[in-house]
N, C-alpha and C positions, 0 to 999 in steps of 0.2 A: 437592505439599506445600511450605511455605513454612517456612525455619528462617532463623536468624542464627547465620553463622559465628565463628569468633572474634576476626576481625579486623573486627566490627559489620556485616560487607557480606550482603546479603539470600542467600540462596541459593533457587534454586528445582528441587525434587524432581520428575522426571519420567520417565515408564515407566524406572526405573529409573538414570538418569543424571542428573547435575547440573550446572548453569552458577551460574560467578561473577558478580555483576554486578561490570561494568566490562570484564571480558573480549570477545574476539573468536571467536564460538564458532561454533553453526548457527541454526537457525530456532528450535531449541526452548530457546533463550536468551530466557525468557520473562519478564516485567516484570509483576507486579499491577498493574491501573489500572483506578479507579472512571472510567465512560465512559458517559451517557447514561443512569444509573440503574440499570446492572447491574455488575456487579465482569467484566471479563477478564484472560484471561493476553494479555499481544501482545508479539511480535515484536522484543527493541530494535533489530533491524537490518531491512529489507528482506533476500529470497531473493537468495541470492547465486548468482553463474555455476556456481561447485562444487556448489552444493547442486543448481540446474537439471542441470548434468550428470551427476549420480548419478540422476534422474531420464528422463535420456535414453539411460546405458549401460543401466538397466531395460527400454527399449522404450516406455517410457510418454509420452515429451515428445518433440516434435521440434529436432533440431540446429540450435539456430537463433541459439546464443551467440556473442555476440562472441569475437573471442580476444585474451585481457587479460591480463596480467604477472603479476597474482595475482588468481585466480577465488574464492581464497576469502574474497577481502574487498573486490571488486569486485559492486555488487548488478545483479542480472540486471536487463540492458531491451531492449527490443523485441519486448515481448509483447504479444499481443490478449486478450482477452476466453477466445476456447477454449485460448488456451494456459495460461493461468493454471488454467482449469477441468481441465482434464486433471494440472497438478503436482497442487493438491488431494487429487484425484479418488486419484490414484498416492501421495501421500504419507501420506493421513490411511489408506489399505487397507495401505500396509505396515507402519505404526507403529501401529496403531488409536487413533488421534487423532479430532478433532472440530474440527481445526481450517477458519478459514474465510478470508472478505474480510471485513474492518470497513464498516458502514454510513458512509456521508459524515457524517451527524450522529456516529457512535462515533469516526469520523478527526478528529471538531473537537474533539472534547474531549478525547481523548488528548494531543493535540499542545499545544491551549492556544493555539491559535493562531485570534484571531478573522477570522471573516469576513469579505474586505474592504469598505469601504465601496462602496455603487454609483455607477460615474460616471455623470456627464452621460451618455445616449447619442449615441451619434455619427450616428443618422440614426433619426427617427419611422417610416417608412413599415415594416407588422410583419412585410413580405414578407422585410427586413432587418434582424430582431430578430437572428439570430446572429450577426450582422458588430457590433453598435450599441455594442459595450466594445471593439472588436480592436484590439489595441498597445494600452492604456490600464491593461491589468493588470502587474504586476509578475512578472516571467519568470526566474528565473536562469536564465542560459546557461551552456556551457564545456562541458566532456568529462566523462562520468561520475567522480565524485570514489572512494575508496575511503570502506570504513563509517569512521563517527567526524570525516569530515572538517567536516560540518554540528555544527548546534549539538545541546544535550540538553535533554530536557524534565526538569520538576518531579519525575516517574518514572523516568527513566533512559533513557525510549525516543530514540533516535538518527535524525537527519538527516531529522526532519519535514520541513525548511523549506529543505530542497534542493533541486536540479534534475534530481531524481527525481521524477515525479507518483505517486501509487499510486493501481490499479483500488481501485475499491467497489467493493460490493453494489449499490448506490444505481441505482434505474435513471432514465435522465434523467425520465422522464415519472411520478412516485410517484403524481399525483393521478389517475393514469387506473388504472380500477378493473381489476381482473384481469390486469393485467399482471405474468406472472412471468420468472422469470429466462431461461428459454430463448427467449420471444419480448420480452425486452426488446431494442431497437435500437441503444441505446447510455447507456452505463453512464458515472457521474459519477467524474470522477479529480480526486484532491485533493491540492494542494499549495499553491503562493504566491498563485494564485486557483483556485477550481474551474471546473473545466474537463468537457466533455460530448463522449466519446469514443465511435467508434462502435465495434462487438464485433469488425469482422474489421481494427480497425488498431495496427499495429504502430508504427509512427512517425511519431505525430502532426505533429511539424514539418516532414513530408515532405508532410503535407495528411490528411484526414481529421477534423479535430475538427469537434464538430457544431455549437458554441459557445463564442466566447470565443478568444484566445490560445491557441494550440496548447502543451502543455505539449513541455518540450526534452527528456526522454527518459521514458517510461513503463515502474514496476516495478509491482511488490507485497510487500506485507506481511501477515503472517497473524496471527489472533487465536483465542481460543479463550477459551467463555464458561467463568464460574469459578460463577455463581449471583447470588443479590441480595448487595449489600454490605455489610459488618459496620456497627450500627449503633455 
């Protein structure tokens, strides 16, 4: 449920609890945004280390957090493909949510941040189509930042355009027919370029991207569909 408090700031009603916007909260710090022709609730912050570790004192996630000065405003990285599957999996069964990954095309429009253009490639031969943009995309580097340290979008939603990548849904290959999510090979991560991450890597800069500039740390961020949007 969606109300305006008295100080004009959005509030958003959820199983029972509420976030301010503008505050520093949990995940279920939700943001309305028209995204791809459907209305969702998403995310304004990336999952953060607190929140992953309430999902690993559960049993449900493995230990696998950094150890950070403040976790709960520190967003979690170094996660793969099944580790994100498993928060999920553990989050949406103990809160009965529905929440999920945003599709690569729901991650562009949220953000507002267009596609970058395509360079030249750096080598024709297609044997070396994954190499043919590397180093030519734009990368922020440096140390995981805390939330709010990146910019805000038109919605509220926070540090799109950080040096934090987020897993999709998006699986690198869409046009190959029947491919679903458990034999997808590697899944699309979106940030300052998208980038084609395979399911068992945790740290892309350490090697493993399937395409493109290896993104400098990989999170995620949750959404949750709200229906079609008010006309």
């Amino acid at each position: 449920m969606l109300r305006t408090g008295a100080n004009g700031l959005l509030v958003v009603l959820t199983a029972g609890l509420f976030h301010l916007a503008g505050t520093h909260t949990t995940a279920l710090d939700l943001v309305p945004v028209a995204a791809d022709g459907t209305s969702l609730n998403v995310s304004r912050y990336e999952v953060t280390v607190a929140e992953w570790d309430a999902c690993v004192a559960a049993g449900a996630c493995e230990d696998i957090a950094a150890r950070v000065a403040d976790p709960r405003t520190t967003p979690m990285t170094g996660v793969n493909w099944f580790d994100v599957d498993a928060y999920i999996t553990w989050y949406n069964g103990k809160h009965g949510r529905k929440l999920r990954l945003p599709t690569a095309t729901e991650w562009r429009a949220i953000s507002g941040i267009a596609e970058p253009a395509p360079q030249k490639p750096l080598f024709d031969d297609p044997r070396l189509a994954w190499a043919a943009n590397y180093g030519q995309e734009e990368t922020p580097g440096g140390p995981v930042r805390p939330q709010g340290a990146w910019s805000r979008s038109k919605d509220g939603v926070r540090d799109l355009d950080g040096n934090v990548w987020e897993w999709t849904s998006s699986c690198m290959d869409s046009q190959q027919a029947g491919v679903t999510a458990d034999r997808c090979p590697a899944f699309k991560a979106m940030g300052a370029h998208t980038a084609t991450v395979s399911v068992f890597v945790r740290n892309p800069a350490a090697g493993g991207c399937s395409s493109g500039k290896p993104p400098t740390h990989i999170g995620f961020r949750l959404v949750e569909d709200m229906g079609e949007p008010q006309s």
